[in-house]
C-alpha atoms as a printed R data frame, in Angstrom:
    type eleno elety resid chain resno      x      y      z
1   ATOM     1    CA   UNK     A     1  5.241 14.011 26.198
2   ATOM     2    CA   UNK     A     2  5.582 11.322 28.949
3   ATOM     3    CA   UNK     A     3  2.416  9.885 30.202
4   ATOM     4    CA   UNK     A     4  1.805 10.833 33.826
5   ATOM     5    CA   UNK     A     5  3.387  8.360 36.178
6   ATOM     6    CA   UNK     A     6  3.685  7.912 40.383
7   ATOM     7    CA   UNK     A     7  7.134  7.316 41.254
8   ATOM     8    CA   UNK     A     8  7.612  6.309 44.412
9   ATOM     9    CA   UNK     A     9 11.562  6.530 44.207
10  ATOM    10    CA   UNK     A    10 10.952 10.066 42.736
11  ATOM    11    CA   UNK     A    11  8.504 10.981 45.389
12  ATOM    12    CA   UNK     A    12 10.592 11.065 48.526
13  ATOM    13    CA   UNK     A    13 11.508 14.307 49.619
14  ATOM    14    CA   UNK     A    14 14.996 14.332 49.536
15  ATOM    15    CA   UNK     A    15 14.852 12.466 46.245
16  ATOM    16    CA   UNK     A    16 12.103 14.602 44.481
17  ATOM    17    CA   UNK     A    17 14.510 17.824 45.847
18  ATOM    18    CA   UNK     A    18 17.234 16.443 44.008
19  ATOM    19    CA   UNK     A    19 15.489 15.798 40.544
20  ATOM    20    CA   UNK     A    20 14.101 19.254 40.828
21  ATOM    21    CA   UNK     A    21 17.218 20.818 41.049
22  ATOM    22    CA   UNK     A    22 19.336 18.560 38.198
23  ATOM    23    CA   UNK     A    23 16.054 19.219 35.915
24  ATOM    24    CA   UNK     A    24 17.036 22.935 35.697
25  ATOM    25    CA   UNK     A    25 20.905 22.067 34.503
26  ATOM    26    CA   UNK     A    26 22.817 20.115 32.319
27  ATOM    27    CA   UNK     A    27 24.782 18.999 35.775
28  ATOM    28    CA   UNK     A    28 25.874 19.956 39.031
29  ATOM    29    CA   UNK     A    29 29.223 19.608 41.257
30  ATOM    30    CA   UNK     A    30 28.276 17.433 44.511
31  ATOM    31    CA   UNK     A    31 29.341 19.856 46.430
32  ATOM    32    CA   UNK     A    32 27.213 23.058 45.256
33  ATOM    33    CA   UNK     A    33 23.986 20.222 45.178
34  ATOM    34    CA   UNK     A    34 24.499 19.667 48.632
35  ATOM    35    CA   UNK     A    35 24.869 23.314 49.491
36  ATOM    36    CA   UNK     A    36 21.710 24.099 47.684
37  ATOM    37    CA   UNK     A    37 19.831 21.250 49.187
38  ATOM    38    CA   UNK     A    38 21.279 22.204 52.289
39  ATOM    39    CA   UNK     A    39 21.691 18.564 53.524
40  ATOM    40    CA   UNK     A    40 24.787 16.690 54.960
41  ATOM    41    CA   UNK     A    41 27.011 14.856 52.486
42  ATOM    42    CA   UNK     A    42 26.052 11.124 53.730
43  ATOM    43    CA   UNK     A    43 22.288 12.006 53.052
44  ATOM    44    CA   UNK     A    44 23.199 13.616 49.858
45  ATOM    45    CA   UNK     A    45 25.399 10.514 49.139
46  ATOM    46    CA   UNK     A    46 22.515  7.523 49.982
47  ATOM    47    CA   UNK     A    47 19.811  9.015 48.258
48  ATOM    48    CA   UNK     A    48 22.296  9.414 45.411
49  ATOM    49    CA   UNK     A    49 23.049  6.133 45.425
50  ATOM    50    CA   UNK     A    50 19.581  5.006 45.035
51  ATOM    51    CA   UNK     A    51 18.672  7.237 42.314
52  ATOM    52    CA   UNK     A    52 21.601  5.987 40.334
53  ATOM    53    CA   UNK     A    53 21.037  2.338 40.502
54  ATOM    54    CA   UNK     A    54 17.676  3.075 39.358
55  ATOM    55    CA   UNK     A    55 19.194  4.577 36.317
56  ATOM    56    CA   UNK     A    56 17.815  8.125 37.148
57  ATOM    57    CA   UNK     A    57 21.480 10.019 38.025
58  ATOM    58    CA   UNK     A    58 24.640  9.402 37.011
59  ATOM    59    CA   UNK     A    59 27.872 10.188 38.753
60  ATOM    60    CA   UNK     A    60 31.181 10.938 37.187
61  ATOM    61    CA   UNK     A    61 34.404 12.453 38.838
62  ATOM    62    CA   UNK     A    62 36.726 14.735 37.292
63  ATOM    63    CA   UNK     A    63 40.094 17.327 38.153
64  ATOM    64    CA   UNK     A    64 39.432 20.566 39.248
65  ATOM    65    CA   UNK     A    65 40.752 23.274 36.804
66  ATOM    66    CA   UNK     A    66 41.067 25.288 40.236
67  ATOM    67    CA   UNK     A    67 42.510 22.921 42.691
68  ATOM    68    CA   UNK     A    68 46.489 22.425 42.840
69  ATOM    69    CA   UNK     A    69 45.723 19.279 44.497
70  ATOM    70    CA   UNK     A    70 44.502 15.252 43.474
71  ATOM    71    CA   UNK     A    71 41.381 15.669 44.668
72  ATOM    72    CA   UNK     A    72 38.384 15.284 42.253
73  ATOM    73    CA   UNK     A    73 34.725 16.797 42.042
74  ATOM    74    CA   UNK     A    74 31.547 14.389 41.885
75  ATOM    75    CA   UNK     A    75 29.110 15.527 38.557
76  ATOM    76    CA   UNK     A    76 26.198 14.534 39.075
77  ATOM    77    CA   UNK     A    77 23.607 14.660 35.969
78  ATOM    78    CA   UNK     A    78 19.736 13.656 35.855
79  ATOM    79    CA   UNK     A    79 19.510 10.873 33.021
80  ATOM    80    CA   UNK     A    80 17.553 10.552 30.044
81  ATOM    81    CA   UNK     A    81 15.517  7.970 32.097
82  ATOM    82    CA   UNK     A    82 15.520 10.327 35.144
83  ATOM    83    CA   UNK     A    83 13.950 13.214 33.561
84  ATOM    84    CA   UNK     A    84 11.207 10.982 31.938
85  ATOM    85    CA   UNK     A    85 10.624  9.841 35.446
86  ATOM    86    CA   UNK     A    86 10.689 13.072 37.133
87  ATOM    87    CA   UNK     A    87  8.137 14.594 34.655
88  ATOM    88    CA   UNK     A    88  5.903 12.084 34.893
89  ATOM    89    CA   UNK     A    89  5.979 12.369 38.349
90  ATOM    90    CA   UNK     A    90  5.400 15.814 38.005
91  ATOM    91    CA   UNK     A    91  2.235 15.166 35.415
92  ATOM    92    CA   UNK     A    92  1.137 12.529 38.302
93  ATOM    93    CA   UNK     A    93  1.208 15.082 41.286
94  ATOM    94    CA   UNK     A    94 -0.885 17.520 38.911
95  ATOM    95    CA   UNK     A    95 -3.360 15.366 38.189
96  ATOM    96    CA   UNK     A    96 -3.759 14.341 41.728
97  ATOM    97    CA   UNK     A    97 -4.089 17.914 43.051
98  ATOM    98    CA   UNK     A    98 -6.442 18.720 40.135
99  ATOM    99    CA   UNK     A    99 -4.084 21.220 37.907
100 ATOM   100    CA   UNK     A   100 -4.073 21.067 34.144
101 ATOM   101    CA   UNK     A   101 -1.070 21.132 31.926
């Protein structure tokens, strides 16, 4: 079990949002995170960005089985690192508000 930890990268809404929902999959299409976050691609997109060049998200692209065209989907998957991060964020934000494991 990771030790509790305060992540202040984690801990922004948007950010903490985002980790939430990759914790519960293996990984998501940009696209349906977006929809489910119900935020605008660029804001998706930057806090992305930051997550992933702090190791916690990775991004890959790949074809669509179900487009005819070139285009490619965004994957986006919560790392090892990430989901260390994100649960002892979690632990952290227990322990503040007084709730045992």
């Amino acid at each position: 079990m990771t030790k509790a930890q305060f992540d202040d990268l984690i801990h922004a809404p948007a950010r903490l949002r985002i980790c939430g929902v990759l914790r519960q999959v293996e990984q998501m299409d940009f696209a349906v995170l977006r929809d489910t976050l119900d935020v605008s691609d660029a804001t998706l997109s930057k806090h992305l960005k930051t997550l992933a060049e702090a190791g916690y998200v990775s991004l890959s692209k790949a074809a669509s089985v179900s487009r005819s065209d070139a285009r490619r989907l965004t994957w986006i998957t919560l790392t090892r690192a990430g989901r260390n991060a994100f649960d002892a964020h979690l632990r952290a934000l227990h322990e503040i508000a007084g709730i045992a494991d």
